[in-house]
N, C-alpha and C positions, 0 to 999 in steps of 0.2 A: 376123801373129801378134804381133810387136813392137808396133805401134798398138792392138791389143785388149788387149794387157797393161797398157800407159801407159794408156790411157783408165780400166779396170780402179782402178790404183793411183790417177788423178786426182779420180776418184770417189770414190774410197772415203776421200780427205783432206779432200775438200770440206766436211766440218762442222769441220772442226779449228778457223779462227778463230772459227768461232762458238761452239766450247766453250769455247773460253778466255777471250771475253766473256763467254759467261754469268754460267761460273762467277766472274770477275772480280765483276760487277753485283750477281751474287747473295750476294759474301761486303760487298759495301759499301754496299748499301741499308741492313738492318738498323740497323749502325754511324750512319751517316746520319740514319736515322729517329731513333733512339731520343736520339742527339747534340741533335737539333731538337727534339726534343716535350722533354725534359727546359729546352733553354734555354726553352720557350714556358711551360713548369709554372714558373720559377724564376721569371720574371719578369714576367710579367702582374700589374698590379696593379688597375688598372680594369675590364679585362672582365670578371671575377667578380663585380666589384658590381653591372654592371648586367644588364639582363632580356636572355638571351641568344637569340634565338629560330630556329631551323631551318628554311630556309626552302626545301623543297622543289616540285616538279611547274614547271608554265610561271611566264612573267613575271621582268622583272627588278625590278619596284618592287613591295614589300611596304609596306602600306596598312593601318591598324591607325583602322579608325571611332569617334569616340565618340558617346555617345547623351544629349542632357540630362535632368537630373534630374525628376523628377513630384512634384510636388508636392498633398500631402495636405488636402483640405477640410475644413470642421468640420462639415458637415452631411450630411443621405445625398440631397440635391438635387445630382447629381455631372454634372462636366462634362467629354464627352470631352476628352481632352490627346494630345497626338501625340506619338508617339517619333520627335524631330529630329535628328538627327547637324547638324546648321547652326549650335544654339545654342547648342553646350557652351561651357564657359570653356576648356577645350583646342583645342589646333589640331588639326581634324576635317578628314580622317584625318591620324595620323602615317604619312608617307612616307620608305621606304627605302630608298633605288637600288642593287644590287649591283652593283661594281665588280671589277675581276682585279686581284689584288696579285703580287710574285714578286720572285724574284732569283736568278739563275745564276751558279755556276762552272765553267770546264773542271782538270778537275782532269789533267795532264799525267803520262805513268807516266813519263817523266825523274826528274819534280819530285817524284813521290811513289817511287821508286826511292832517290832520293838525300837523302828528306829523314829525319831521325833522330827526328819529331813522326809525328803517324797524319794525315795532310792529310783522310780522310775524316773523323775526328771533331772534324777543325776546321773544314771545310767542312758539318757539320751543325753547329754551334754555332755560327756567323755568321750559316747561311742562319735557323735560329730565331731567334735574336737580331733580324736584321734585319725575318723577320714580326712578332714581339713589337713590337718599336721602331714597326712603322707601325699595328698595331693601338691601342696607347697612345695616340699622336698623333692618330689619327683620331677617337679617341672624348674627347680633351681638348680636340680643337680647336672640342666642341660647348659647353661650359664656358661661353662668352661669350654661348652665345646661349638663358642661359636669363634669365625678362625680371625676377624679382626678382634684387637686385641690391645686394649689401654693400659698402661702397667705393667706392672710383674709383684713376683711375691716380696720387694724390701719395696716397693713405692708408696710415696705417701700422694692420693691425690692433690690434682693443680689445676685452674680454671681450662689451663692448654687443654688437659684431659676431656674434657666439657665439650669443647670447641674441636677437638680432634674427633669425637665419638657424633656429633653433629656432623659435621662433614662423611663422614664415613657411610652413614645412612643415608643421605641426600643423594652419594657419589651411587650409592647403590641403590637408587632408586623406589628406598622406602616409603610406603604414603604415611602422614601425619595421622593420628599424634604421635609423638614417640615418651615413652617413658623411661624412667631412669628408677630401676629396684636396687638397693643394696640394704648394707645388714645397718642396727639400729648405729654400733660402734663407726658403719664408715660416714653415716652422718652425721653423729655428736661427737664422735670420741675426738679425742685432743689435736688429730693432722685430720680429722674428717670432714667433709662438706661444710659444714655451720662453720669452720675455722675462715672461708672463703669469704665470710660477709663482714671478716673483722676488717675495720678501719687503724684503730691503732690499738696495739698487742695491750691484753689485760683490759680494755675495758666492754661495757654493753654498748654500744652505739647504732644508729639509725641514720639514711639519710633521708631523702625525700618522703614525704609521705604519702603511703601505698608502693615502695619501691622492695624490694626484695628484703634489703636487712630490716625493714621497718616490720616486717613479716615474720623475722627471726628474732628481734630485738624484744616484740612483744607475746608472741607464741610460741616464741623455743622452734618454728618447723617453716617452712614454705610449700607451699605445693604446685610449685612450678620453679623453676629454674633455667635459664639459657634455654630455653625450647621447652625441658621436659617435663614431663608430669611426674615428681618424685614422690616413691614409698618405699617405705620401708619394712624387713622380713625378719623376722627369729630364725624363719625357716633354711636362710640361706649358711650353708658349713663355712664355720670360720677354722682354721688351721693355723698355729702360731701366728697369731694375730694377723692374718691375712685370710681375705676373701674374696670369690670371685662374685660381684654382683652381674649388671647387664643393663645397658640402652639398648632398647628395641623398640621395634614396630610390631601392631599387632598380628600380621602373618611370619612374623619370626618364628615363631614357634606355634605347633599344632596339637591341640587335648581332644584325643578322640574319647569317645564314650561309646561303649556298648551297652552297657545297663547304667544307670543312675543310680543314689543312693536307695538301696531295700532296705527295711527292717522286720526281721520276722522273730516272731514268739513262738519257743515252742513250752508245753507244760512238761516237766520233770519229774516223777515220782518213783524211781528206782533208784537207792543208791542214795539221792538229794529228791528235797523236796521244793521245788521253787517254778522259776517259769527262765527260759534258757534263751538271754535276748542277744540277735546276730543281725550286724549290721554287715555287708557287703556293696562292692561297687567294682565295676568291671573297665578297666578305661587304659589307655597307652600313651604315650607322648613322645614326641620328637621334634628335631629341628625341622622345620620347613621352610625359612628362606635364608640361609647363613647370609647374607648381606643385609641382612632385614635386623641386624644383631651387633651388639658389639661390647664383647668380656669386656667388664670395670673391673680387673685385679688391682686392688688398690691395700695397705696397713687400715688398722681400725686406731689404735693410739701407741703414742712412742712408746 
């Protein structure tokens, strides 16, 4: 009778740790999620500009054809023409490998017991941050390999630069808008962009009001320039004081996605005792229109 009671009682405790995960899991995901999607919303600044594309069903490389232009006769003597993907000016196909991005914390209920901060909403504000930070990089580190090409590694930019990377797009046939990314140094620093809107050396000056320098004069920034729509990246590698940023258009480059940001919880109690939080994202990127692009290798300061 004694062993039918115990058994009884042993049963019927048997979900208790698993309630108290749950509900643990279930009150720190949210927190989590919402921590991480808001650092991914704050701070993207590239992937919105380019062509973001969803890439679902089988396959990991996403293949984007092109077809060459046909060309129109002057008489009605017509002669077949073939639709070639071989002899576009683009590189046919644009390929896009999807790779596994991620990064983990164990978060310890010691450490979050004793700590007087929410460790869950600073553990999704890192784990965001840190997807944001390799999403940037990855799609800056294609920057160099588009094959027009302003600068080199000793130039300091010049409006010509501007005016040369405008044409370049237009001559290849990019659609509006175009944007102009580079690092914070090739906009402020000493030979960088803002150097462009000085009037005479050494002072703050403005001309017209609402004209460009009146923009830099009073907010330190402008957000448009000679055509482009300019931002500025941490994320883009600078290398003895040189960087390559990029004017583009937004089918310049292609961010495919196979999965979106996840985050899962798992509970921990071998070893450590805490709740073991993983964020991952599945996605590839590549050139898609090289004339749709064009490297700003420019100096950050003297």
């Amino acid at each position: 009778m004694f062993f039918e009671r115990l058994s009884i009682k042993l049963f019927s405790n048997k979900g208790m740790a698993n309630e108290t995960t749950t509900t643990t899991v279930t009150e720190t995901i949210p927190t989590i999620v919402e921590a991480a999607l808001l650092e991914l919303d704050d701070g993207s600044i590239i992937k919105p500009l380019v062509k973001n594309i969803p890439f679902g069903g089988a396959g990991i490389v996403h293949q984007t054809p092109f077809i060459s232009r046909l060309t129109a006769e002057t008489d009605d003597n017509l002669t077949n023409q073939a639709l070639d993907s071989s002899g576009s000016d683009e590189t046919s196909p644009s390929e896009a490998t999807v790779g596994a991005h991620g990064a983990t914390v164990l978060l310890k209920d010691l450490a979050r017991m004793g700590s007087i901060t929410d460790l869950a909403v600073a553990a999704g504000q890192l784990l965001g941050q840190s997807m944001v930070v390799r999403q940037e990089q990855d799609l800056a580190a294609l920057f160099a390999s588009f094959t027009p090409n302003q600068g080199d590694g000793n130039e300091d930019i010049v409006v010509a630069d501007l005016y040369a990377a405008y044409q370049s797009l237009r001559e290849g046939n990019a659609p509006l808008p175009y944007n102009l990314v580079i690092t914070p140094g090739q906009f402020w620093g000493t030979v960088g962009v803002i150097t462009l809107m000085e009037t005479v050396s050494g002072k703050i000056q403005s001309q017209a009001l609402g004209s460009v320098q009146e923009d830099v004069a009073r907010n330190g920034f402008t957000g448009k320039i000679l055509g482009f729509d300019v931002f500025t990246s941490t994320n883009i590698t600078t290398t003895s004081n040189n960087a390559s940023g990029a004017a583009f258009s937004r089918a310049a480059i292609k961010y495919v996605e196979k999965q979106g940001l996840k985050i899962e919880t798992d509970r921990v109690i071998v070893g450590e005792v805490g709740d073991q939080v993983t964020i991952t994202g599945f996605w590839g990127e590549a050139i898609l229109r090289n004339q749709h692009g064009v490297e700003m290798q420019f100096n950050e300061i003297t």
